[in-house]
C-alpha positions as CSV (number, residue, x, y, z in Angstrom):
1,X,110.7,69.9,89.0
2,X,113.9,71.9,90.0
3,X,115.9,71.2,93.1
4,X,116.7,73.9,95.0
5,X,120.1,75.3,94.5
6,X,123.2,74.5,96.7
7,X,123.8,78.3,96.5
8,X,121.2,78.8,98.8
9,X,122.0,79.0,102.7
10,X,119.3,78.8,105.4
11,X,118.9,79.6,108.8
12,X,116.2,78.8,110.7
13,X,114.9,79.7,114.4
14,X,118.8,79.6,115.4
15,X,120.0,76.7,113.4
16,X,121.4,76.6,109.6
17,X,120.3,74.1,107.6
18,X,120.5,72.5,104.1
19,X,118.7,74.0,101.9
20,X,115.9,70.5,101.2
21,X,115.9,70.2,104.8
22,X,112.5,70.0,106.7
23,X,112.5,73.0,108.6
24,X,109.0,74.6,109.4
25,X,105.7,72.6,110.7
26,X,102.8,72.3,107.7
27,X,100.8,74.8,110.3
28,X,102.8,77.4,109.9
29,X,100.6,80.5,110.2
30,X,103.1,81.5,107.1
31,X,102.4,78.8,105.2
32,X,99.0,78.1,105.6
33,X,97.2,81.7,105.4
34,X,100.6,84.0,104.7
35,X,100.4,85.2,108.0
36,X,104.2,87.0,107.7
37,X,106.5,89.7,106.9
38,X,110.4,89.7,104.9
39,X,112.6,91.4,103.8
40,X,114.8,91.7,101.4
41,X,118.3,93.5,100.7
42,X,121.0,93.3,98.4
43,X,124.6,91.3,99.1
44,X,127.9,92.9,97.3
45,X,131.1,91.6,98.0
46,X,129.8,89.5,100.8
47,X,128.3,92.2,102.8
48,X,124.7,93.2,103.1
49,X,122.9,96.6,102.1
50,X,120.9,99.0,104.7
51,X,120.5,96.1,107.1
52,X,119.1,98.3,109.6
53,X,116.1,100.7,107.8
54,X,115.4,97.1,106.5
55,X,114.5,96.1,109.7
56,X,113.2,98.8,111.1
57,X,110.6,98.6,108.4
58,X,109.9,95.0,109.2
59,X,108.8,95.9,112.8
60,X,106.3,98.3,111.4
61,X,104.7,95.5,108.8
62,X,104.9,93.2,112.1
63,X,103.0,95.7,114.3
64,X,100.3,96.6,110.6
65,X,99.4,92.7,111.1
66,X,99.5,92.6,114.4
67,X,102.3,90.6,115.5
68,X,105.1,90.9,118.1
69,X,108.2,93.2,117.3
70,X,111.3,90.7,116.3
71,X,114.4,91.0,118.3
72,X,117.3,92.6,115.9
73,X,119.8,90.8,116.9
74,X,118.0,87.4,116.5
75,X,117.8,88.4,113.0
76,X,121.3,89.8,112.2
77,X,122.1,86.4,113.7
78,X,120.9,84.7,111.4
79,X,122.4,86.8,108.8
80,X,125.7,86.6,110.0
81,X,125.2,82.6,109.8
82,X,124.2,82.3,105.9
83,X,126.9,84.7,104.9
84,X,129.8,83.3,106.6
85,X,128.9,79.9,105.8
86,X,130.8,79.7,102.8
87,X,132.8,82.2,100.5
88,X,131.3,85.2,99.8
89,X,129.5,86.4,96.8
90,X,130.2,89.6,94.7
91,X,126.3,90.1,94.5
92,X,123.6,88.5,95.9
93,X,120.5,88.5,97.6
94,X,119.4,88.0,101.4
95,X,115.9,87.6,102.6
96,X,114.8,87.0,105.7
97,X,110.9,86.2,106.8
98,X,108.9,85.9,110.5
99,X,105.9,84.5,110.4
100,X,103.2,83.7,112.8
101,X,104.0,80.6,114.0
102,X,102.1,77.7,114.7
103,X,98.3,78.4,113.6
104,X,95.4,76.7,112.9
105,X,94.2,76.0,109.3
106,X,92.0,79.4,109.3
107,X,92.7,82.8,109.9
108,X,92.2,82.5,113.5
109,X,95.8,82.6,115.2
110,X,97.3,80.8,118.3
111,X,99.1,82.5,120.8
112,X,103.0,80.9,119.2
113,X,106.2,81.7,119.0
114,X,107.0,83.3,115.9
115,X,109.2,81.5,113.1
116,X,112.5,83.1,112.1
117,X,114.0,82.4,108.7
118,X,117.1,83.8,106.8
119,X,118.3,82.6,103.8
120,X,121.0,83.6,100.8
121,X,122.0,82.9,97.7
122,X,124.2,84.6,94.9
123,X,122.2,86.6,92.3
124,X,122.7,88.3,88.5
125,X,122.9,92.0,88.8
126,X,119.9,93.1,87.3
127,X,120.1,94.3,83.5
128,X,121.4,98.2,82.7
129,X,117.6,98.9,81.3
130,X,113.8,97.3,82.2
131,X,110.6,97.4,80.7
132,X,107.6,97.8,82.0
133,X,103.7,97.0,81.4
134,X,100.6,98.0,82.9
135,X,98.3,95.1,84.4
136,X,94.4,95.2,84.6
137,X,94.4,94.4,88.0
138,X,94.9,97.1,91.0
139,X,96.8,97.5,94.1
140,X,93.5,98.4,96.9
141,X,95.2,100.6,98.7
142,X,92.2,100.6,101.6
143,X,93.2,97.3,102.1
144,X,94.3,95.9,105.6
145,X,97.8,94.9,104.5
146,X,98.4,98.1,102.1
147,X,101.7,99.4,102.4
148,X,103.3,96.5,104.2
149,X,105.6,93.7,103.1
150,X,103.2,90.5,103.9
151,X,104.3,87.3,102.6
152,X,101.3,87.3,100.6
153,X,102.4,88.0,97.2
154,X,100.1,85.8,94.9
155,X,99.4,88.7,93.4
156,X,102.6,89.7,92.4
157,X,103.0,86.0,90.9
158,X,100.2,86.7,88.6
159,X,100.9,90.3,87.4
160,X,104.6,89.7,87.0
161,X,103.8,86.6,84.8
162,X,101.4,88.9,82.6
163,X,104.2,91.2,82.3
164,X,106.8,88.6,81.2
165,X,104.2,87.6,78.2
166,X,103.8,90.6,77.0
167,X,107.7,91.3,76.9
168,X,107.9,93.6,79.8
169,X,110.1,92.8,82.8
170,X,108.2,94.3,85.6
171,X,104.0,94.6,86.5
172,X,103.2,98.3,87.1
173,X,99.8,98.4,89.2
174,X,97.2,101.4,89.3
175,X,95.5,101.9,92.9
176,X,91.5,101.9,93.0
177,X,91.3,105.9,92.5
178,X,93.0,105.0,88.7
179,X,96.9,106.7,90.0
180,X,100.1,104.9,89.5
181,X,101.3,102.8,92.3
182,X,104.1,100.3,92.4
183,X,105.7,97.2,90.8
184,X,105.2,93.7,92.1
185,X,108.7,94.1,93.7
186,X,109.4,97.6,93.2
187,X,108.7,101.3,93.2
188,X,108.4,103.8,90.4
189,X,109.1,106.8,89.4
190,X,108.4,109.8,86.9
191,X,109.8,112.5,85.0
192,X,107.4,115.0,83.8
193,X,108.3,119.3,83.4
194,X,111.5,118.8,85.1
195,X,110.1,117.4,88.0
196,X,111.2,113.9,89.5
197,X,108.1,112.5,90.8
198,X,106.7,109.3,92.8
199,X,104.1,107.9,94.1
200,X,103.1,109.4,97.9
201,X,102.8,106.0,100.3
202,X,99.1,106.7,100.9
203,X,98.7,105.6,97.0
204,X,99.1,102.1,98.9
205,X,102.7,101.1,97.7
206,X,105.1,99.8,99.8
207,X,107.3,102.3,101.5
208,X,110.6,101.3,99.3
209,X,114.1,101.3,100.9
210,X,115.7,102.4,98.0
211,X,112.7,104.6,97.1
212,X,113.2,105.9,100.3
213,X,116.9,106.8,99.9
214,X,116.3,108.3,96.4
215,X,114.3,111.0,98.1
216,X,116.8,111.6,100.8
217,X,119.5,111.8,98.6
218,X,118.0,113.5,95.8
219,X,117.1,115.8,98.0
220,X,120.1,116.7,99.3
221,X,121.9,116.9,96.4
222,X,119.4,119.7,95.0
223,X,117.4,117.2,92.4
224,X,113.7,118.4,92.3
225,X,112.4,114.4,93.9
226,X,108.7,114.5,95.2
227,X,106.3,112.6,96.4
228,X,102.8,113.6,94.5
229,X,99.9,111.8,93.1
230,X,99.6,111.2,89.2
231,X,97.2,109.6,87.2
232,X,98.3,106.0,85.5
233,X,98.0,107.2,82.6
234,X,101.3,109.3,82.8
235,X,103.4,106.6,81.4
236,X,102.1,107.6,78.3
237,X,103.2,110.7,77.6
238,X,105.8,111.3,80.6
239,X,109.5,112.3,80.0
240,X,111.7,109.7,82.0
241,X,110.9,106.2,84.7
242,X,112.9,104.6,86.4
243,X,112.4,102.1,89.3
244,X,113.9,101.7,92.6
245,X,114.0,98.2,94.7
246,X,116.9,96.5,96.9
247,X,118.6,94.7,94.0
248,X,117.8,97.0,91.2
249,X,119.1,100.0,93.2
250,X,117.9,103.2,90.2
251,X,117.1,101.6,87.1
252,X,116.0,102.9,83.9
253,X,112.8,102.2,82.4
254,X,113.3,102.5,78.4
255,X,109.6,100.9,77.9
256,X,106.1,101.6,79.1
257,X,103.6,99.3,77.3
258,X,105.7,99.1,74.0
259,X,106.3,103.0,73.9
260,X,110.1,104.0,73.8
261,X,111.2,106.2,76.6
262,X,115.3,107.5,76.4
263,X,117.2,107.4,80.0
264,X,116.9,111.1,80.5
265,X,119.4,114.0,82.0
266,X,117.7,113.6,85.8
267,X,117.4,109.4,85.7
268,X,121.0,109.7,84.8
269,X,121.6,112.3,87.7
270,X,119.6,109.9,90.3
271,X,121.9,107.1,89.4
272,X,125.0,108.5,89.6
273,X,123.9,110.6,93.1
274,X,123.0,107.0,94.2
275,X,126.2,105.4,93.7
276,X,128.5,108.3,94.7
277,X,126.4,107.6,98.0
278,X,125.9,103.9,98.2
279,X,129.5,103.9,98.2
280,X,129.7,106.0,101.5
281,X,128.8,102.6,103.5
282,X,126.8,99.6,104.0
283,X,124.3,101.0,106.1
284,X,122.9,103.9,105.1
């Protein structure tokens, strides 16, 4: 079994830590039932990406299951901690996760503080190109937790490992009404007619950062970006894809279940509108 990597810095409830060290009790709510929320953002030349609509969305997964608001500050805390506790990284990725607390074994919580955990570590920036593949199973997007970033991502285990056999380097996941949905850790979009096209949230993804700021963006700089409902079968016959997710920032998608698909004029227009802006500052 692999050990941990040194790279890795953790903080935890105030404190850092190493990254082996016993920090969280076996009842963790988080551990036991994946009773939590995280986040997760991007790290170039030692600085984070769009710290704040990160956590912003964090309060509203914490409020979808029920838990308290997390103070901001406690958080970018913790991230100050791992990322000046050593030099800093031309790319990388920072995550940090609240979880229930102290539970019991069930799904029954106790009233308990709730756990605070940020860690770090340096990360390969993601290849030029992806591929994708469709997976049998679907993303219910009735479901309880749909749209928010749990900690429960079995799920996403499984489908991504399907992917990876069949060559692919990302899951794409219908909904139960047969549209196209998400990734396991990111969103997608379409070409099709000239129009840019993703998924709207009540298809049950997860309302994407980056997918977020492709839609501001692209709409501002005049690209035709909407949110509209398509069958899964669109990757079949559609123009351009491309994904969106904190460390893949716009990426092309030059295969969809083994059929070729070229990086098209308005993919290429996304990802250049997204790094003229990206550039503009940290915190979008």
């Amino acid at each position: 079994m692999n050990s941990v990597p040194n790279e890795v810095r953790v903080w935890v409830n105030g404190t850092l830590i190493g990254p082996d060290t016993p920090s969280i009790a076996a009842v963790d709510h988080g551990v036991t039932v994946g009773d939590g929320v995280f986040e997760t953002c991007k790290i170039v030349d030692g600085q984070p990406f769009a710290v704040s609509r990160h956590l912003l969305r964090m309060d509203r997964s914490l409020a979808g299951l029920g838990l308290d608001g997390v103070d901001h500050d406690l958080i970018r805390e913790g991230i100050d901690a791992v990322l000046g506790a050593g030099p800093s990284w031309p790319f990388g990725r920072l995550r940090w996760t609240v979880t229930g607390g102290l539970g019991p074994l069930g799904s029954d919580r106790h009233v308990s503080a709730l756990t605070h955990i940020v860690t770090a570590s340096p990360a390969l920036r993601p290849p030029p190109t992806v591929s994708i593949a469709t997976v049998p199973w679907v993303r219910n997007e009735r479901s309880a937790t749909a749209g928010l970033k749990t900690t429960s991502y079995a799920e996403n285990v499984v489908a991504l490992a399907a992917a990876q056999r069949s060559g692919a380097n990302e899951a794409i996941f219908a909904n139960s009404r047969g549209e196209l949905c998400e990734g396991t850790g990111s969103n997608i979009f379409v070409v099709m007619d000239g129009q840019v096209l993703t998924p709207p949230l009540d298809s049950g993804c997860l309302a994407g950062i980056s997918r977020e700021l492709v839609l501001e963006w692209g709409r501002e700089a005049g690209l035709p970006v909407h949110e509209r409902a398509v069958p899964l079968e669109v990757l079949a016959t559609c123009d351009e894809v491309f994904l969106t997710s904190s460390l893949k920032d716009v990426r092309p998608v030059t295969a969809a279940d083994g059929r070729e698909i070229p990086v098209g004029p308005l993919t290429t227009r996304l990802a250049e509108v997204w790094e003229q802006r990206s550039l503009e500052g940290m915190d979008p």
